[in-house]
DRENDOBA-115276 format. One record per residue (C-alpha): residue number from 1; residue in one letter; z negated, y, x. Coordinates in steps of 0.25 Angstrom, whole numbers, plus 5000, padded with zeros to 4 digits. Last residue first. Layout:
% DRENDOBA-115276
{i NUM, aa A, zz Z, yy Y, xx X}
...
***
This chain:
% DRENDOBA-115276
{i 86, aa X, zz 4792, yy 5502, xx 4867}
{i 85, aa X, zz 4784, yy 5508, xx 4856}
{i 84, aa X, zz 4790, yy 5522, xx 4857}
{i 83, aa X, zz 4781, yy 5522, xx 4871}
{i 82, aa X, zz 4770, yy 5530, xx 4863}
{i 81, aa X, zz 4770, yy 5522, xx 4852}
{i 80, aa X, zz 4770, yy 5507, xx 4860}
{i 79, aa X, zz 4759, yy 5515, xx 4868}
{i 78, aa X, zz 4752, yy 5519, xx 4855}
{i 77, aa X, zz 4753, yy 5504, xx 4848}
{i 76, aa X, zz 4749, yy 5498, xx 4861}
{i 75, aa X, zz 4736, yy 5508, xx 4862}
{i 74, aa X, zz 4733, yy 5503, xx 4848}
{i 73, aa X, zz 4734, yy 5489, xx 4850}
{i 72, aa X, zz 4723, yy 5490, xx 4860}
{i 71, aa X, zz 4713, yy 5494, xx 4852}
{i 70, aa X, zz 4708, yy 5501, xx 4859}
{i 69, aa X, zz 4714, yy 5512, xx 4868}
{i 68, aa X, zz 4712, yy 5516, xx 4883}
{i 67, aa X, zz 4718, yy 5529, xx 4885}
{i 66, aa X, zz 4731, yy 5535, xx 4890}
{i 65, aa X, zz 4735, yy 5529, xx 4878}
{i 64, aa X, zz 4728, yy 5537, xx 4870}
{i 63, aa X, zz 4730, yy 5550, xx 4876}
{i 62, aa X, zz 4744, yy 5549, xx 4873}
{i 61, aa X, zz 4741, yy 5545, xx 4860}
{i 60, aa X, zz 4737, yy 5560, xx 4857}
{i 59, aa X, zz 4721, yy 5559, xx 4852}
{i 58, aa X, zz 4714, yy 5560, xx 4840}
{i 57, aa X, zz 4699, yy 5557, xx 4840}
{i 56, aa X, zz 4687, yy 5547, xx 4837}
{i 55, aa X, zz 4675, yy 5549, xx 4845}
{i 54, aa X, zz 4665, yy 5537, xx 4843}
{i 53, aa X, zz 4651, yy 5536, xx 4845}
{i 52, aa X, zz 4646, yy 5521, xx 4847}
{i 51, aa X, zz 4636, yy 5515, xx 4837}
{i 50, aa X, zz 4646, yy 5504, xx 4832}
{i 49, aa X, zz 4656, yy 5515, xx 4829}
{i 48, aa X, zz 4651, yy 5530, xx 4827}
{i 47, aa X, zz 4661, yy 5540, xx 4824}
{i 46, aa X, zz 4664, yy 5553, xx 4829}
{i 45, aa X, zz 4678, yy 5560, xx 4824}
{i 44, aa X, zz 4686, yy 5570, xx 4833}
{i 43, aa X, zz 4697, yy 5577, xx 4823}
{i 42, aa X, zz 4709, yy 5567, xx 4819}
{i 41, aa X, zz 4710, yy 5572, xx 4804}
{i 40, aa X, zz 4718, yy 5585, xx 4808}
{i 39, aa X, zz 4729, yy 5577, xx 4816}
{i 38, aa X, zz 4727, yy 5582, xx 4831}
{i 37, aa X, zz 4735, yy 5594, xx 4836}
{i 36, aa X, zz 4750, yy 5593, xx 4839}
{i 35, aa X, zz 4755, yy 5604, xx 4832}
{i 34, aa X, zz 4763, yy 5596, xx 4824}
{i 33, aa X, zz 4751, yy 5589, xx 4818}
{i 32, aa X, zz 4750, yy 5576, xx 4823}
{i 31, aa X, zz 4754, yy 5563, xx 4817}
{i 30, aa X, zz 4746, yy 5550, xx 4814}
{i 29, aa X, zz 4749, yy 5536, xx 4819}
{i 28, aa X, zz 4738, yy 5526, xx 4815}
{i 27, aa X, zz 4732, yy 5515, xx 4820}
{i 26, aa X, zz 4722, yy 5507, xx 4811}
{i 25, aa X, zz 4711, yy 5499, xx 4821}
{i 24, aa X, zz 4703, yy 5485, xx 4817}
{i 23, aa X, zz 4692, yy 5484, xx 4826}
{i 22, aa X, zz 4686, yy 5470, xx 4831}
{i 21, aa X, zz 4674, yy 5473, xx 4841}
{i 20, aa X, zz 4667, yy 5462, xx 4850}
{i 19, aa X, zz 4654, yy 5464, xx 4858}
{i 18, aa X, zz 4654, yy 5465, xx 4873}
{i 17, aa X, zz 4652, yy 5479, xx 4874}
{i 16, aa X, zz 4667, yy 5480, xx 4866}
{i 15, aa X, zz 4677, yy 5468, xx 4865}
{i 14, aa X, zz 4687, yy 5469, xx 4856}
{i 13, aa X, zz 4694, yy 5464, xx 4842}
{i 12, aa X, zz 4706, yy 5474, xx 4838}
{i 11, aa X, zz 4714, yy 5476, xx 4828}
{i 10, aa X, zz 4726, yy 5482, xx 4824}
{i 9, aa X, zz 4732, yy 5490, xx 4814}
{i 8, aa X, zz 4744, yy 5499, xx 4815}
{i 7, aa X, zz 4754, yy 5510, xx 4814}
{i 6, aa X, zz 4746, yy 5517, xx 4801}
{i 5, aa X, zz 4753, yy 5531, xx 4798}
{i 4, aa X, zz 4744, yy 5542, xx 4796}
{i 3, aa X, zz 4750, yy 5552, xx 4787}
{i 2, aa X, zz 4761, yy 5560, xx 4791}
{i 1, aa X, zz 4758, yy 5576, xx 4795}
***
């Protein structure tokens, strides 16, 4: 399997519970395994940022544009992906 390949870095300044939020996001592409399960390192992971549990997991970019994603740049960069970048 290649190693992840950085495809951008953006960031983002928000709005959240009335309080502003900067965040500075890395992008990655990664392949999966030929049998199509996750990539070994992307298990379920439970964080905890600014006092608020977090689930972090892998999902198929299918499903992540079916969603609501942030920052937005990053569901540009999928769509653009998914539609050969058309």
């Amino acid at each position: 399997m290649a190693a992840p390949r950085l495809l951008a870095t953006c960031e983002n300044r928000f709005e959240h519970d009335g309080r502003p939020g900067h965040e500075i996001v890395f992008i990655f592409a990664v392949e999966r395994p030929q049998d199509g399960s996750p990539p070994r390192e992307a298990g379920r992971i439970d964080v905890v940022d600014g006092g608020v549990d977090v689930v972090i997991r892998w999902i198929p970019v299918e499903e992540a544009l079916a969603g609501v994603l942030f920052p937005p740049a990053l569901a540009k960069l999928l769509a653009e992906r998914d539609t050969g970048g058309e």
